[in-house]
C-alpha positions as CSV (number, residue, x, y, z in Angstrom):
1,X,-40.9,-113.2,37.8
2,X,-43.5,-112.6,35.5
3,X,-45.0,-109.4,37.6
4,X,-41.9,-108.1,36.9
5,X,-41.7,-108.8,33.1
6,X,-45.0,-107.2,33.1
7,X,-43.9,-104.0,34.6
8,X,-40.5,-103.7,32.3
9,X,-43.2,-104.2,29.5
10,X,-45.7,-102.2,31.0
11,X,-42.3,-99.2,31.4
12,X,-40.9,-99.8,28.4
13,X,-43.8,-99.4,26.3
14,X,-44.4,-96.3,28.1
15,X,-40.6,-95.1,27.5
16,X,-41.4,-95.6,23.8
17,X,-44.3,-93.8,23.9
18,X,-43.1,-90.9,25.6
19,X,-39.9,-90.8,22.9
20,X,-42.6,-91.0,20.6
21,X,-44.6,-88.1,21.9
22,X,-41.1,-86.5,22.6
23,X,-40.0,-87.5,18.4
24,X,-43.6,-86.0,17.6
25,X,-43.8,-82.8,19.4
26,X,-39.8,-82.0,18.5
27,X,-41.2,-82.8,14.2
28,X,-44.2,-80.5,14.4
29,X,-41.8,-77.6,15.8
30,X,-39.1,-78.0,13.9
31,X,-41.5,-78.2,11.3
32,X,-43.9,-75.9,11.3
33,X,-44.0,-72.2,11.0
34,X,-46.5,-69.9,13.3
35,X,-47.6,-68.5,10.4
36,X,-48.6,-70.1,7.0
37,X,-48.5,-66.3,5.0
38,X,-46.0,-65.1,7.5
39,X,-45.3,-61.3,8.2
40,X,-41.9,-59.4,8.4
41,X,-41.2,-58.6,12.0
42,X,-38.1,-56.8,13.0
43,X,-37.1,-58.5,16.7
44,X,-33.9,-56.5,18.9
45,X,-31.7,-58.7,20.4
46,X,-30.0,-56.4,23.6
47,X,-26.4,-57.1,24.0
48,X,-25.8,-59.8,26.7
49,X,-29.6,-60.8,26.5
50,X,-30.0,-64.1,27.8
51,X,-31.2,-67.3,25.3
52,X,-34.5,-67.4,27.9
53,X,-35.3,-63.8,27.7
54,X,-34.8,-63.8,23.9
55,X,-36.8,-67.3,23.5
56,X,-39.7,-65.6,25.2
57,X,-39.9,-62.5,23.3
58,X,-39.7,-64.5,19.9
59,X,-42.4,-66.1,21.5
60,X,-44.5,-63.1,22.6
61,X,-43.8,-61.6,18.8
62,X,-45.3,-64.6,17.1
63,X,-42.3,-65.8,15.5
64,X,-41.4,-69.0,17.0
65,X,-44.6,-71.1,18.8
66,X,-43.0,-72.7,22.1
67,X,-40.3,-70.6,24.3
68,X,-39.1,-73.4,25.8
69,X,-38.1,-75.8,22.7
70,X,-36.8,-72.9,20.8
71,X,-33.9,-72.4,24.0
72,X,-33.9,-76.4,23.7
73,X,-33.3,-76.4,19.8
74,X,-30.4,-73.3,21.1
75,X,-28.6,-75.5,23.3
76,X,-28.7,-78.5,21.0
77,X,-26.8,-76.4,18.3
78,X,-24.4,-74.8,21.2
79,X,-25.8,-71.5,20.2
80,X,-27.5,-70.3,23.5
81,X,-23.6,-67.8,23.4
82,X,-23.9,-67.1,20.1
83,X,-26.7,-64.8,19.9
84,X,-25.8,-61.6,17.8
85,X,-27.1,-57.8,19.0
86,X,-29.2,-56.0,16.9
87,X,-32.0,-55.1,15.0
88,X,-33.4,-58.3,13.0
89,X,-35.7,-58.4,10.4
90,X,-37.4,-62.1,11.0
91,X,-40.8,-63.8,9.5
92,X,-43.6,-65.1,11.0
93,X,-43.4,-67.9,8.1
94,X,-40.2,-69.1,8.9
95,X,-39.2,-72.7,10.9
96,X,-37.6,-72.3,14.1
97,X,-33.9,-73.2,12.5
98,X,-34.0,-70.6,10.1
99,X,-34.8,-68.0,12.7
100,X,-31.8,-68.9,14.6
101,X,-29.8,-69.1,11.9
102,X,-30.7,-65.5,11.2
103,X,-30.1,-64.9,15.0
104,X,-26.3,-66.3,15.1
105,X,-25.1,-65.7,11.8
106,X,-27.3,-63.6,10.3
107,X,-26.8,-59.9,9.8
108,X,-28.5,-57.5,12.1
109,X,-30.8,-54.3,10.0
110,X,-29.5,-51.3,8.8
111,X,-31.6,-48.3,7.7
112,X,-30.4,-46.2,4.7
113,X,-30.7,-42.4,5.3
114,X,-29.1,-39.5,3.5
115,X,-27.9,-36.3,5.3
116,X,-27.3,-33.6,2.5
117,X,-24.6,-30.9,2.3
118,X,-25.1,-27.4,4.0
119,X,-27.5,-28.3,6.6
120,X,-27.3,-27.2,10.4
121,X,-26.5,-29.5,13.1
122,X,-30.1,-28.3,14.7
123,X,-31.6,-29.3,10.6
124,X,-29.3,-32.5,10.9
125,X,-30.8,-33.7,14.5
126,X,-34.4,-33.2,13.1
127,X,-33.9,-35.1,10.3
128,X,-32.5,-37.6,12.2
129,X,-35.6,-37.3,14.9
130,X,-38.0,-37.8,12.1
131,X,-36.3,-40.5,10.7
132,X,-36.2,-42.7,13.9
133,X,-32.6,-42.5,14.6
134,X,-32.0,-40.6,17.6
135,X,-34.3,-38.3,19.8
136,X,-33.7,-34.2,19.2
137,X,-33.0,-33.6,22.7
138,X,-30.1,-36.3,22.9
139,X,-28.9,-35.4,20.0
140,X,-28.7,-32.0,21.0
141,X,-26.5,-32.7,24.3
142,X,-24.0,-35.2,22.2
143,X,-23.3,-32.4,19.7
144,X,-22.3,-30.0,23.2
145,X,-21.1,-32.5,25.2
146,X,-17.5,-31.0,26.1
147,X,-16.3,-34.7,26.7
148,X,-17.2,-36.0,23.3
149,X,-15.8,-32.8,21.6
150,X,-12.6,-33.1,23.2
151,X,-12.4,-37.1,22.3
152,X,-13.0,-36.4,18.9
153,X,-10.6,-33.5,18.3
154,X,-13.4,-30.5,18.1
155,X,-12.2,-27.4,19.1
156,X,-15.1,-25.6,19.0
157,X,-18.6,-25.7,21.3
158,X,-20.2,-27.6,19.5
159,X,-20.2,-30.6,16.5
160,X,-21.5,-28.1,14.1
161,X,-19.0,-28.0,10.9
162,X,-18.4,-32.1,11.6
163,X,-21.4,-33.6,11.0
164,X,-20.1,-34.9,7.6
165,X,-22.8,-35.0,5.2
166,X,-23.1,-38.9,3.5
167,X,-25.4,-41.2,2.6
168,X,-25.5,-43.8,6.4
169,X,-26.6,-47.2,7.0
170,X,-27.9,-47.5,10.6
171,X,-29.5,-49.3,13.4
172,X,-32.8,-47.8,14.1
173,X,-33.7,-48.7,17.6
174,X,-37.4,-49.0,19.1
175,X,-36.6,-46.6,21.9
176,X,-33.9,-44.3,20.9
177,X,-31.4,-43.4,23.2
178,X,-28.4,-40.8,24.9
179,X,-26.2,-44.3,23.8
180,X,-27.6,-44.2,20.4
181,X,-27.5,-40.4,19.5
182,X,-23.8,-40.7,20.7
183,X,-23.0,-43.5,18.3
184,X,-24.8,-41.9,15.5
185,X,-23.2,-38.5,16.1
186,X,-19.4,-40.2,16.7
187,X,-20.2,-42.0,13.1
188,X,-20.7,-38.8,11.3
189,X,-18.0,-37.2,13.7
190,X,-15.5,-40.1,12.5
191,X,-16.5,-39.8,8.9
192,X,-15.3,-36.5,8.8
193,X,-12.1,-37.1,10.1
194,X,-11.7,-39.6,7.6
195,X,-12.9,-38.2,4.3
196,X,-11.2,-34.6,5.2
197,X,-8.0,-36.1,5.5
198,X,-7.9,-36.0,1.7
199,X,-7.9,-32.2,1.8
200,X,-5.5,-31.4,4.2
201,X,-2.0,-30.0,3.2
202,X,0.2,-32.6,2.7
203,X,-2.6,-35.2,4.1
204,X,-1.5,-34.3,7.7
205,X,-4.2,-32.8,10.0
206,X,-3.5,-28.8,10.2
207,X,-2.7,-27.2,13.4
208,X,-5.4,-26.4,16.0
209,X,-5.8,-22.6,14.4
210,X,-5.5,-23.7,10.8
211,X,-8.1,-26.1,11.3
212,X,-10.3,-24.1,12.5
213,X,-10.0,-21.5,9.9
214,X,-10.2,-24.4,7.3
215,X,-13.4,-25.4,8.8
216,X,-15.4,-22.4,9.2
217,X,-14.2,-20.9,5.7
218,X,-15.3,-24.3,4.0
219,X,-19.4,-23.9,5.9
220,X,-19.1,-20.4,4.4
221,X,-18.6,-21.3,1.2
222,X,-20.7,-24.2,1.5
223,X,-23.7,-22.1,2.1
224,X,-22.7,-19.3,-0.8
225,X,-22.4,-21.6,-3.5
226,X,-23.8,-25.2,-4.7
227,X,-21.0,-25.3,-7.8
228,X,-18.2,-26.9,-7.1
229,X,-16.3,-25.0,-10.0
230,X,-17.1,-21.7,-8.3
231,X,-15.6,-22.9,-4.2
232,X,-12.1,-22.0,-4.7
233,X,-13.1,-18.8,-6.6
234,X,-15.4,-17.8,-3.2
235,X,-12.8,-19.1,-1.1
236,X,-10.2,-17.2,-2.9
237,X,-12.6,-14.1,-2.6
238,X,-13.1,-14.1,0.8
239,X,-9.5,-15.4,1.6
240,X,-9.0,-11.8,-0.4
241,X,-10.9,-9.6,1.6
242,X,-9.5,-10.8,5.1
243,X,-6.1,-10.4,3.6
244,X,-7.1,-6.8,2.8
245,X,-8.6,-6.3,6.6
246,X,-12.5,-6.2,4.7
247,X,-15.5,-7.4,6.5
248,X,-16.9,-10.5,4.7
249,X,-20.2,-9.2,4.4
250,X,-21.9,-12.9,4.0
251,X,-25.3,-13.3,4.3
252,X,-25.3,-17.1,5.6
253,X,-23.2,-16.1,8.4
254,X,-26.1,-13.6,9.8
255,X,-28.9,-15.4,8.9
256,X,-27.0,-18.4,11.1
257,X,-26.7,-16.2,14.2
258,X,-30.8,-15.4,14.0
259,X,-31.1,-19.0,14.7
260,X,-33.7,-21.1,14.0
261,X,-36.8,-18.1,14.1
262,X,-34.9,-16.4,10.8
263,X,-38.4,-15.9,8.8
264,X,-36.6,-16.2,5.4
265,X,-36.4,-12.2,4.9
266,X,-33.1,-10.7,5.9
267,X,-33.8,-7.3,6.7
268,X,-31.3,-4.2,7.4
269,X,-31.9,-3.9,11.0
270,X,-30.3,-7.9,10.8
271,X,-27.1,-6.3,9.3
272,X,-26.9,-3.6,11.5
273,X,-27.2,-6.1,14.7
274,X,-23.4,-6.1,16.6
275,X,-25.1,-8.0,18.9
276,X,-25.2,-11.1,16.6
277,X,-21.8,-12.5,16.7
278,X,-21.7,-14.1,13.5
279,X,-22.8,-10.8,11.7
280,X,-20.0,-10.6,9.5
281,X,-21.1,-7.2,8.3
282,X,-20.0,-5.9,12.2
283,X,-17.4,-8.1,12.6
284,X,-14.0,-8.6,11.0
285,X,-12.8,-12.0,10.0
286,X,-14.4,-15.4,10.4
287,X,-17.6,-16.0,12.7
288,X,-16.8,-17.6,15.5
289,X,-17.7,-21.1,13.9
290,X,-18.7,-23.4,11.5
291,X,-22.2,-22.6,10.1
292,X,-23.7,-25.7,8.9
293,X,-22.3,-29.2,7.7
294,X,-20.1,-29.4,4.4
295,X,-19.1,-31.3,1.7
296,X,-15.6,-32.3,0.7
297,X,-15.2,-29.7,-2.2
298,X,-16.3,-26.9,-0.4
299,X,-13.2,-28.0,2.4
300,X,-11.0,-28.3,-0.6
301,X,-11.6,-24.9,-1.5
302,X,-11.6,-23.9,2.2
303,X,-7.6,-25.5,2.4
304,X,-6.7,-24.4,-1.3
305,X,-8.8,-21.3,-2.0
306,X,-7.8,-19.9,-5.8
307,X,-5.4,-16.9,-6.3
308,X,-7.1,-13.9,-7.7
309,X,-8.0,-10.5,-7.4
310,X,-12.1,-10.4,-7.1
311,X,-13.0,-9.1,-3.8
312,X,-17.0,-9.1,-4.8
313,X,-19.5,-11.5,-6.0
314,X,-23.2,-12.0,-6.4
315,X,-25.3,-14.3,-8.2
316,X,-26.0,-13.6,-11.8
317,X,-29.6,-15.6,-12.1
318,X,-31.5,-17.9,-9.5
319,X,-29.6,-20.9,-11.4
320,X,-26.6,-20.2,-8.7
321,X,-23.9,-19.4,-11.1
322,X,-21.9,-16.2,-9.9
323,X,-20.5,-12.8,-11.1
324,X,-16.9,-12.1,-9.6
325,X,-15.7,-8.6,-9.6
326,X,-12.3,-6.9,-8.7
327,X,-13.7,-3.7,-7.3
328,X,-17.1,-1.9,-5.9
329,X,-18.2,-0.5,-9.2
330,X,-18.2,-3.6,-11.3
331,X,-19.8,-5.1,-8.7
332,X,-22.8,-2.3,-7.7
333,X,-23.0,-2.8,-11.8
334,X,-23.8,-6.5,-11.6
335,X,-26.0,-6.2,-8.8
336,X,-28.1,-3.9,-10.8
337,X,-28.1,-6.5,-13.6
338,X,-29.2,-9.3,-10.8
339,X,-31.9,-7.3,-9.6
340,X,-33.4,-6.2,-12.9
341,X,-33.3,-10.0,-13.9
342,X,-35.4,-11.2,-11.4
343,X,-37.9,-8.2,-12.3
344,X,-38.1,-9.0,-16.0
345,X,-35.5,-6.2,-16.7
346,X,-37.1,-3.7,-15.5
């Protein structure tokens, strides 16, 4: 009998100790950051990860201290299936709770970038590149990809024209991906569809050949003038001349069909080229598409071009204000006047 009181004593002290060590350990973690001065570290969390996988990389990235009490401290607050996905930006300073706080109800990372008005989808998918967003090459095969033009409505070859230009919040990956470049592309895709519906007729989305005229007439102007006063007069002029069976004679839509080796000099042997399709000195009407990205005013213009008679213009100063002109003369005249300008009058 008293053998055996001993050995209840004997495991019951142990039991107490071992909850103790158990209390102790469980208070220094809970506790206790890895890091007294802690650091920012932004930690992915893959969709459908698993609480292990995700305990151990915390782990690995300094931001929690044990693997196996942080998937402990999980499963005590039922959270091991409550892990968001996404780009987190955690602390090395922080105690374990607050980092899965920040894990289940936190809000993943999103990266501010701006993608201004009249740039090509080749200028677009470097700046995105260069940013971190998406790699060129998969952006590249989203924007030609004839099964996401045709689930997003674009009746052209490529995304070029619906890139919409806007200021984006977005997930910046470690490894960009073909996934990612085809959610960041579909956002900008999307955007368009939503912030154009302002400027169609009657709100309702024009007709398959409407649309396209809308859209390429809107990159055109786009690239001709940065006032938004002066769009519907350029629109107007150039809605004019294909009226009148005139070539558009626009510079933007040449130096677009030279590509991305166009040195910045736009030579005579560049307007004499048939061979470039979107040499609107050789060919009548519209080039065959859009020619860079576009702002809402300049599709505004594009869908509601102003009524007048000026079949000419050209820019009266550097500043980017324009002279319009009804006929060849006047407009020979204010050339002359442009040129002489920019040579001190002479």
């Amino acid at each position: 009998m008293k053998i055996a009181l001993r050995v209840f004593g004997m495991a019951l002290l142990c039991a107490l100790a071992f909850c103790g060590w158990l209390f102790y350990e469980a208070c220094v973690f809970l506790n206790n950051a890895p890091e007294t001065q802690g650091r920012e570290v932004f930690f992915d969390v893959t969709p459908g990860a698993r609480l292990a996988f995700v305990s151990a990389e915390l782990a690995v990235r300094g931001i929690v201290t044990d693997a196996r009490k942080f998937s402990l401290l999980a499963r005590w607050h039922r959270s091991e299936n409550r892990l968001q996905a996404g780009r987190f930006a955690l602390n090395t300073g922080w105690v374990p709770e607050r980092v899965l706080d920040e894990l289940v109800n936190g809000r993943p990372v999103l990266f501010r970038i701006t993608v201004p008005e009249g740039l090509t989808w080749h200028q677009t998918g470097r700046l995105l590149e260069q940013t971190g967003f998406v790699r060129f090459e998969d952006f590249q095969n989203v924007i030609a990809d004839t099964d996401f033009l045709r689930r997003y409505g674009i009746p052209f070859s490529t995304a070029e024209g619906f890139l919409m230009p806007d200021t984006y919040l977005l997930k910046k990956p470690d490894a960009p991906d073909m996934s990612q470049a085809q959610a960041v592309v579909g956002r900008m895709v999307e955007n368009f569809w939503r912030r154009a519906a302002q400027a169609w007729p009657d709100t309702k989305k024009p007709a398959a050949e409407d649309l396209k005229k809308y859209v390429v007439l809107a990159s055109v102007v786009e690239k001709e003038t940065g006032r938004n006063a002066e769009r519907p007069r350029v629109a107007g002029v150039y809605s004019n001349r294909i009226e009148k069976g005139l070539l558009l004679q626009a510079d933007p839509t040449v130096i677009y069909g030279l590509g991305e080796g166009f040195d910045g000099n736009l030579r005579r042997v560049h307007l004499d080229d048939a061979a470039n399709l979107y040499n609107t000195y050789q060919h009548p009407g519209l080039p065959p598409g859009p020619i860079c990205s576009f702002g809402i005013a300049a599709l505004t213009a594009a869908v509601r071009p102003e009524s007048h008679d000026f079949l000419y213009f050209v820019a009266a100063s550097d500043g980017g204000e324009h002279v319009f002109s009804t006929n060849l003369t006047d407009h020979n005249r204010a050339v002359q006047r442009y040129r002489a300008s920019k040579h001190g009058g002479k």
